[in-house]
N, C-alpha and C positions, 0 to 999 in steps of 0.2 A: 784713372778714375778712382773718387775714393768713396765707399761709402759711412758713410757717420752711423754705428751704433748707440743705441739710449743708454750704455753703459759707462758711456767713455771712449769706448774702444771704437779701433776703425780700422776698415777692410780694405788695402790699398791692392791695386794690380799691380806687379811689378813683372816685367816680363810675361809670362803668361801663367804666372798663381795669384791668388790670392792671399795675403799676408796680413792678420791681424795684430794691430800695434797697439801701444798704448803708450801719452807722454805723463809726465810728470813735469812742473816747475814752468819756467821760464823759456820760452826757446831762444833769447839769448843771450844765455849761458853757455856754459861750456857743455858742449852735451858730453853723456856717458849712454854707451848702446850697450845693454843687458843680455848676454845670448848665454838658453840654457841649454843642457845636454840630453844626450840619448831622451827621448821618449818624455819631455820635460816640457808644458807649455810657459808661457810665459808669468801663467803662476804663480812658481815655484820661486820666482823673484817676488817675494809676497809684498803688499800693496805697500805695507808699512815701513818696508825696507826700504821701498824708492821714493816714498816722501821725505824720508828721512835725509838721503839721498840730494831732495830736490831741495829742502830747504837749505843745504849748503852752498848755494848759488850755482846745481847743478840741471841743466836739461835733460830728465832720464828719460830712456828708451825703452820700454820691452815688448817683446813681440815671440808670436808662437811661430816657432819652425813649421818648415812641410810637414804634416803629420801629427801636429799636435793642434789640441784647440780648438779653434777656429780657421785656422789656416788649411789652404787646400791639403786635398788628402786624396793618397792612392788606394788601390786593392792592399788589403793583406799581402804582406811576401811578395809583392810588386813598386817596390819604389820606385820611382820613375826619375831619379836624381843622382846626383854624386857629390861627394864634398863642397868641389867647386860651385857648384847650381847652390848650395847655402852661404858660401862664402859673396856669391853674385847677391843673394836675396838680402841679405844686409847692406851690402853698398846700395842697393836700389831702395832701399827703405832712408838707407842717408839722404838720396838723393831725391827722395819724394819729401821729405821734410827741408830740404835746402840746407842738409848740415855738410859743408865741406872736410871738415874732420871730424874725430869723435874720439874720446877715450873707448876703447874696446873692452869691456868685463865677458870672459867667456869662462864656462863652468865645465868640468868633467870633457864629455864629447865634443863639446862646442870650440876646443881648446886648439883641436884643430882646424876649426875655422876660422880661430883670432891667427892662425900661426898664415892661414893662406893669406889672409886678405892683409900683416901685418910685413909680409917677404912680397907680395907680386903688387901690393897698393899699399906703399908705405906712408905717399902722399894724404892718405885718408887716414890715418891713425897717430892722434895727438901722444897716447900712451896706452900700452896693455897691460890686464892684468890678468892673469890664469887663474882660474882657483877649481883646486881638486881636481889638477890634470896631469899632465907629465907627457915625456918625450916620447913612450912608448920603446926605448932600448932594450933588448930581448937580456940583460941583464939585471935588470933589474926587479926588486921579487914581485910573486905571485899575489893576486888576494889569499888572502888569509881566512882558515876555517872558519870566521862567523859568519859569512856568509853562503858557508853550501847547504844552502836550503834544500828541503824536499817537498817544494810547494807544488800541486799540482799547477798547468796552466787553465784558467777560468773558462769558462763560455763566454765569449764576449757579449751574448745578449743577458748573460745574471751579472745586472749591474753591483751588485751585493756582493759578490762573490770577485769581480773585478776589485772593489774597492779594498776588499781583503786581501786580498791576492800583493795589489800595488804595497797596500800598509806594507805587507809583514817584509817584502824586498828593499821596502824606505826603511823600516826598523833594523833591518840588516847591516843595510847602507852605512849605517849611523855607531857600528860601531861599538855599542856599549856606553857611547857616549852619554855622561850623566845628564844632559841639556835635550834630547832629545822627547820631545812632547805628542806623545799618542793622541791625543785626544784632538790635539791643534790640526797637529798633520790626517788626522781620518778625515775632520771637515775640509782640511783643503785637497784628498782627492777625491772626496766627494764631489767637489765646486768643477773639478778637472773630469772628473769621468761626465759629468752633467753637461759641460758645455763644448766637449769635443765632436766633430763630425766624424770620425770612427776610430774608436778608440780601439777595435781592432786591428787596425792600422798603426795605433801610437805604440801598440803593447810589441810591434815586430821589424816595424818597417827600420826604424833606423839602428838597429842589430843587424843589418843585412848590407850596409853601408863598407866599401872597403876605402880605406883609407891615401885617400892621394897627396898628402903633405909628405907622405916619406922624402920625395927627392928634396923637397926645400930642406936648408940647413938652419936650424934653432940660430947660427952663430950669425946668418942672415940679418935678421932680425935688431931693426936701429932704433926702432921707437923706445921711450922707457918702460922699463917693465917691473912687475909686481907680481911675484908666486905668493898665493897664500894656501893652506894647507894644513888641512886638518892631521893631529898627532895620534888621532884614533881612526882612521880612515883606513877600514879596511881590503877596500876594492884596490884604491892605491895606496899601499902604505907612505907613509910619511917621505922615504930615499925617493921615490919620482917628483917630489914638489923639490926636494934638495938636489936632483939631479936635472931637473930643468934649471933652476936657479944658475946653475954652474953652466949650461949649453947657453943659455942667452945673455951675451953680453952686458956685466952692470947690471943685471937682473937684484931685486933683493928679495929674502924671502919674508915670509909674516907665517911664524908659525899660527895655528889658530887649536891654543890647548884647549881639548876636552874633547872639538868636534871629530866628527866621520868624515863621510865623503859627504854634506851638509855644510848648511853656515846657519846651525843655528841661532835666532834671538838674544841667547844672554851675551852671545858674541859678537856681536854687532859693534857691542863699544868698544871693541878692538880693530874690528875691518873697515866699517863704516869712517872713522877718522886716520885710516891708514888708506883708504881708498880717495879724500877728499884732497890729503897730502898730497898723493899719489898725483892726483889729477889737478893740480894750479896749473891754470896759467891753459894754454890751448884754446884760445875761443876759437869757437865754430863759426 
């Protein structure tokens, strides 16, 4: 069942959630499915990005995970999913759009669920590309001191006090990065605390998440692939976009100087035509 929002967006059932999507361009085109990370609706794929996106003769995807959004949502500190159950909600969104394959873009957390759905359903991914993720190898460094915040956690009913809260952990995120835009980024989580069904649930549930990709092997992994990777990203320094690079076969990497763990705007004329390159050729 799907239902049509006045906004564009729409409510598809997939298994037994609800999943809010949204397309971009042509559906047929080669699609690209946009999957964000930890606690990130689909957003944070800003609107301008995936037109941008669409006008390249691209079908673009994005859609809020469990927990963010509009998408179904659990109690606080009760998620009721695991990796796989997200890795499942994207092939059920392919397959409620009739896309047989897709280029995979997964960001930060989401990285492991390009890495599942690209090792146990290789048939469904035209090409991946990781960005602002990494293999997770207990060698490789820490975040780094600009981000140890000492923010308190908000009340999730002081909408005001959420939004702040989220800013100052995106401004973190980002590194020092000179591209980084306050002012941009408050309106859009503004837009994101406003339109989600409990943002109590976005601010914890997918931090509780253990990760079930361990057993697959990066070296797995046959579709083409693309690491890009911010050189001021503090959450994951730059050596895990270079150390995935090197675990997945013919992988290349695309630095992305100046950002964080971000993509922002003035970067786009870097990723945006490294992602178009990236992705010829695969119709859906």
């Amino acid at each position: 069942m799907t239902t049509h929002l006045s906004n564009g967006e729409q409510l598809l059932e997939i298994r037994d959630v609800e999943l809010c999507v949204e397309t971009f361009g042509n559906p047929n085109d080669p699609a690209v499915l946009l999957i964000d990370g930890a606690g990130a609706s689909m957003l944070w794929w800003e609107d301008e990005l995936c037109e941008r996106i669409a006008r390249s003769d691209r079908f673009v995807i994005r859609y809020d995970n469990r927990d963010t959004g509009r998408s179904t949502s659990y109690p606080p500190g009760e998620p009721g999913y695991a990796y796989t159950d997200l890795a499942g909600d994207a092939l059920g969104i392919l397959d409620a759009l009739n896309v047989e394959r897709a280029h995979i873009v997964c960001r930060s957390m989401s990285g492991g669920i390009g890495h599942i759905i690209a090792v146990d359903h290789p048939d469904r991914v035209a090409s991946l590309t990781f960005v602002s993720t990494s293999t997770g190898a207990d060698d490789l460094p820490p975040p780094t001191n600009d981000i140890n915040l000492t923010v308190a956690a908000p009340d999730p009913a002081d909408s005001t006090a959420v939004v702040d809260y989220v800013l100052a952990w995106t401004k973190a995120y980002a590194g020092g990065s000179p591209y980084f835009d306050e002012t941009g980024t408050r309106t859009l989580v503004e837009r994101d605390v406003a339109r989600a069904r409990s943002f109590a649930s976005t601010l914890v549930n997918h931090d509780m998440l253990d990760f079930e990709g361990s057993a697959r092997d990066f070296g797995a992994i046959t579709a083409p692939t693309l690491v890009a990777h911010g050189d001021h990203d503090p959450l994951l320094p730059l050596p895990h976009g270079q150390a995935l690079r090197d675990a997945v076969p013919g992988a290349q990497l695309l630095v992305l100087e100046g950002a964080g763990h971000d993509l922002p705007k003035p970067l786009w004329d870097s990723f945006v035509p490294a992602l178009i390159q990236h992705t010829e050729g695969g119709r859906s």
